[in-house]
C-alpha positions as CSV (number, residue, x, y, z in Angstrom):
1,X,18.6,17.2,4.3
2,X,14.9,16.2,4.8
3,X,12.0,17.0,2.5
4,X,9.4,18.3,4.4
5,X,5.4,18.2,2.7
6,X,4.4,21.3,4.7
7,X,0.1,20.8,4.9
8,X,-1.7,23.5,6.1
9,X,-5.7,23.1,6.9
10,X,-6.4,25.7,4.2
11,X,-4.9,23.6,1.6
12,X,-6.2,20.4,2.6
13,X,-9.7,21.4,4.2
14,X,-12.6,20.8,1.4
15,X,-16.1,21.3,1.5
16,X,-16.7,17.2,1.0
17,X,-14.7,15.1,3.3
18,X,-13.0,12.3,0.7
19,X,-11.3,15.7,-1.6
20,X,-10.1,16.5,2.1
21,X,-9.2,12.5,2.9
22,X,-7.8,12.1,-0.7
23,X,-5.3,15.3,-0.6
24,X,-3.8,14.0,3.1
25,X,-3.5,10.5,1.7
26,X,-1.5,11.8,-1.6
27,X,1.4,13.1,1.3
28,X,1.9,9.9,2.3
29,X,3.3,8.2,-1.0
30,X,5.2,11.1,-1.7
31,X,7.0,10.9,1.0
32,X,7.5,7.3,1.2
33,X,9.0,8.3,-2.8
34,X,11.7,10.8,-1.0
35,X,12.6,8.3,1.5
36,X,13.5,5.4,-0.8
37,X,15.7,8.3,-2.1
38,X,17.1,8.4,0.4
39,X,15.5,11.9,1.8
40,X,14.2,11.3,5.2
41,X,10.4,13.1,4.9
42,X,8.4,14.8,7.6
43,X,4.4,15.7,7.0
44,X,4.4,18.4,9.0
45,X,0.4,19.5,9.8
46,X,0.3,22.9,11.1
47,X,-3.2,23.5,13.0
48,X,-4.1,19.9,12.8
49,X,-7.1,20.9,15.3
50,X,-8.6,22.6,12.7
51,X,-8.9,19.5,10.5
52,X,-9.5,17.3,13.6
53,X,-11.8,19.3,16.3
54,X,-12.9,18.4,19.6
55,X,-14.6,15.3,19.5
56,X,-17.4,16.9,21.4
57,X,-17.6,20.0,18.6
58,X,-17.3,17.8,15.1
59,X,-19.3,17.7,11.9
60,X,-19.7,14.6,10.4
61,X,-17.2,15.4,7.8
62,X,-15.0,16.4,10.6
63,X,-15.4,12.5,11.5
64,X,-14.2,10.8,8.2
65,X,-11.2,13.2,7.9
66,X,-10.1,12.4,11.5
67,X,-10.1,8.5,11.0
């Protein structure tokens, strides 16, 4: 069985870019947790463009969430 950390760009979008930054890099630990588990994890982004636009249409907070 794998433990999937479903992230959706309404739940990680924020109005300032480090709440947005902070909530994507809190996935990462917990499923690094499940693997040593032994629970293989997938982060599974649905509408990532949203989050990360055309690099000819972003916002400067578009910018820090991308890197």
């Amino acid at each position: 069985m794998v433990h999937q950390a479903p992230e959706s760009p309404h739940s990680v979008h924020r109005e300032h870019a480090d709440e947005s930054e902070r909530i994507l890099q809190e996935a990462f630990p917990e499923a690094s947790h499940h693997a040593m588990m032994g629970k293989p994890s997938v982060i599974f982004i649905d509408e990532i463009d949203a989050l990360c636009p055309r690099q000819d249409s972003r916002k400067e907070q578009d910018i820090h969430v991308a890197s």
